[in-house]
N, C-alpha and C positions, 0 to 999 in steps of 0.2 A: 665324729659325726656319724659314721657307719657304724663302726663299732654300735654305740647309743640307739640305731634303728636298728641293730639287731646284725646285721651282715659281719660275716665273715673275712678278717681284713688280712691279706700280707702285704710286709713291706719291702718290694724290692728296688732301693736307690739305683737309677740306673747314669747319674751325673753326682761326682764329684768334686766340692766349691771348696778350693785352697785359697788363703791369703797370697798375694805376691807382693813383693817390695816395689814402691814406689819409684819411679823414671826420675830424672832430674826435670823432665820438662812438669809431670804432675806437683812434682815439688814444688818448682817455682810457680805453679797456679796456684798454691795452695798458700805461700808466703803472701801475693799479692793477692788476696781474696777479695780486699776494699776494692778491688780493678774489677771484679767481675760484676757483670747484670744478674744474670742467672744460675745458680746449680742445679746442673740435672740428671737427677738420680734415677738411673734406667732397670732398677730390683731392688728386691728389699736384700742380699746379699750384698749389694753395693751400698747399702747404708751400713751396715752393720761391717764390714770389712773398711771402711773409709774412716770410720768416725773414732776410731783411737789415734790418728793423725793428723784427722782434722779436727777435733775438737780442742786442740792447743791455738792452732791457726782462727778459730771462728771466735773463738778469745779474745783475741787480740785487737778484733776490729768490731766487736758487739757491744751491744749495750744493755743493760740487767735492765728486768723489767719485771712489776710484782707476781706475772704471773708465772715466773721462770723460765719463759720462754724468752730468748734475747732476740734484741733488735739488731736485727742485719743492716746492712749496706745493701744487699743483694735480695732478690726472691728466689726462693728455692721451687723445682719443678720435678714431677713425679712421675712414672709412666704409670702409675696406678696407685687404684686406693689399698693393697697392701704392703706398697712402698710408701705410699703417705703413713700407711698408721705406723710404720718402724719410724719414719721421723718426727711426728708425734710423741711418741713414748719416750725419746730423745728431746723433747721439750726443743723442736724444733717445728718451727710453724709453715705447712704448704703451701705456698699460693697457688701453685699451677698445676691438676691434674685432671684426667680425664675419670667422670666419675658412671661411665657405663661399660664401655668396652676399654680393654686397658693392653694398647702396644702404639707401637712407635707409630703408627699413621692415626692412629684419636689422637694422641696427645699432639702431633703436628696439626691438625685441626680446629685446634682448639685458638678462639682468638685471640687469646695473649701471644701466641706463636707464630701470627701473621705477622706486626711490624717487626722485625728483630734485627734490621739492617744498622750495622754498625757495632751491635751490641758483641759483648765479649762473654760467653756462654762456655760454660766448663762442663763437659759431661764424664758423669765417675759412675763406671762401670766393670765390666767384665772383659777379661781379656778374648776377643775375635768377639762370636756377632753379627748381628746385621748392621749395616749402616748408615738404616733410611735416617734417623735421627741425625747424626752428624752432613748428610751429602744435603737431607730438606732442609738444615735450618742454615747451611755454606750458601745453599740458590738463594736465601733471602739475604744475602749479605752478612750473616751474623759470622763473628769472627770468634772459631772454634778452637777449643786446648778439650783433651782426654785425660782421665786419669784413669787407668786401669790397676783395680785393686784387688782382683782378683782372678784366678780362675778357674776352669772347666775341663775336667777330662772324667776316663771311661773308667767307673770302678770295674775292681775283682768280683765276679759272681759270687756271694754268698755261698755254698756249696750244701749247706742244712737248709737253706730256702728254696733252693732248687729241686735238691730233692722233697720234701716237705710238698710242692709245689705241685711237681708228677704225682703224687696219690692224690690230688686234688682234682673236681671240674672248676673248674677260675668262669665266671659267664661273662667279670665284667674285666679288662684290663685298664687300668685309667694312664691317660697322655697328657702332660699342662705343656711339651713343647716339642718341636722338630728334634731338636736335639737328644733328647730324653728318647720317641720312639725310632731316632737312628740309631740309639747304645744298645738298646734292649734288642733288637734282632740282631745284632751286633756281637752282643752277650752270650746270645744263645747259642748261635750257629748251629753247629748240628747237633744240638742237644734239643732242637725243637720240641717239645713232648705236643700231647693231644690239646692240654689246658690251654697254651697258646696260640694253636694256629686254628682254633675255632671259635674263640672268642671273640666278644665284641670290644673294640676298641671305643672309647670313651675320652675325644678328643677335645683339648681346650676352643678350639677354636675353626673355622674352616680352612682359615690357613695354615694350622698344623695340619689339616685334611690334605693339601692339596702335596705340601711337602711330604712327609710321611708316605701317602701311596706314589707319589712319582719318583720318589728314592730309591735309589739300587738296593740299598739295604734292605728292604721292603718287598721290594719287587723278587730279586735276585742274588744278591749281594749272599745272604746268610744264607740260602739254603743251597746242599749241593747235589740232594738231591730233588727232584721237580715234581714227585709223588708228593712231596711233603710241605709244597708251598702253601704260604698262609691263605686262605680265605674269609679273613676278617672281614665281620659287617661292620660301618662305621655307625657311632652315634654321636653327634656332634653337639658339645655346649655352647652356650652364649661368649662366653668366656673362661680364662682358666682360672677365675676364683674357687677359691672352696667353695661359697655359696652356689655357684654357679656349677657345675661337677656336681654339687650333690643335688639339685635341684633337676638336674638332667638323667641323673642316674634314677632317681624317683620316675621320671616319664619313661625311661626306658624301661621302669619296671614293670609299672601301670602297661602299657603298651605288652609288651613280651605276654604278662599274666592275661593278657584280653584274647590275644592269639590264641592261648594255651584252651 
């Protein structure tokens, strides 16, 4: 979508999503799937990491239907709409997601999520995390199992992006999570060049806002000298959709060029 408007795009991965092998306790969620009320899929990497061992399990206790989409026992539930369209495409049909702001406190929100008392609720995710999902839906009585299928560490810096990077002005840097802008100052440490620490950070959300600058890594953490701490302005999106990022990058552009 940048690219196509014209912007000049690098891409630096700054979160690494590995497969993990499944627990015995996700296994046995996954053998009695006909027991569960709910699954709920907290990224679209947890669908996509889940579904070459669950799709033997969803088998078993589904039923064929003409539009390829089989009939559950259970409703499936989504922390967003680019986690629903990965189960979608999976001819896997969502009943429950938040279809404006998309994290753990919309989706608890949402009134299919209020009665849940009693119900047996499987959520398949990433290994660590937050844990409002699992602690909000325990207060309502709902009786929680985890499948953790994958997860998350710090990659290796590219070493041709980085450099590539320093002959650069970068204006806009973009963030879809806490975790993503704690690696990247992380990454850099004292390799901070100028592109970064004057850039404008381009955050999914206000609560990546609030993590992100209250964070050591941010704050302190990566720089060791204090000549070269970051003075990033922030610009905050609605959410950390694509749509949303690029819709906000456009107002920050509009904005920036009216200044100028």
């Amino acid at each position: 979508m940048l690219e196509h408007a014209g912007a000049t795009v690098f891409r630096f991965p700054t979160i690494e999503v590995k497969a993990t092998t499944p627990n015995e306790q996700s296994l046995d969620a996954l053998m009695h799937l006909n027991q569960q009320d709910i699954l709920l899929f907290t990224s679209s990497n947890a669908v996509h990491f889940c579904l070459p061992w669950l799709k033997p399990f969803i088998s078993t206790c589904s039923v064929s239907t003409p539009s390829k989409k089989p009939k559950l026992p259970f409703k499936i539930a989504a922390i967003g709409k680019k986690t629903a369209q990965a189960l979608e495409q999976q001819h896997l049909h969502v009943d429950i997601f938040p279809e404006d702001v998309f994290n753990s406190e919309r989706l608890l929100a949402l009134p299919e999520m209020q009665t849940v008392a009693n119900k047996s609720i499987l959520i398949i995710k990433g290994r660590g995390g937050r844990s409002i999902l699992h602690d909000g839906l325990q207060r309502r009585g709902a009786n929680i199992k985890k499948a953790n299928v994958y997860c998350r560490q710090r990659p290796t810096p590219d070493i041709e992006v980085l450099n590539a990077l320093k002959s650069q002005k970068i204006d806009i840097i973009t963030l879809t999570s806490a975790e993503s802008g704690k690696n990247l100052f992380a990454m850099l440490k004292n390799e901070l060049p100028a592109w970064s620490s004057a850039s404008t950070l381009l955050l999914g959300s206000k609560r990546i806002h609030q993590a992100i600058y209250s964070s050591a890594s941010y704050n302190s953490g990566s720089y060791d000298d204090k000549k070269t701490k970051a003075t990033h302005p922030f610009w905050i999106a609605k959410n950390p959709s694509d749509d949303a990022m690029f819709t906000a990058l456009l107002e920050w552009k509009k904005q920036h060029i009216e200044r100028l």
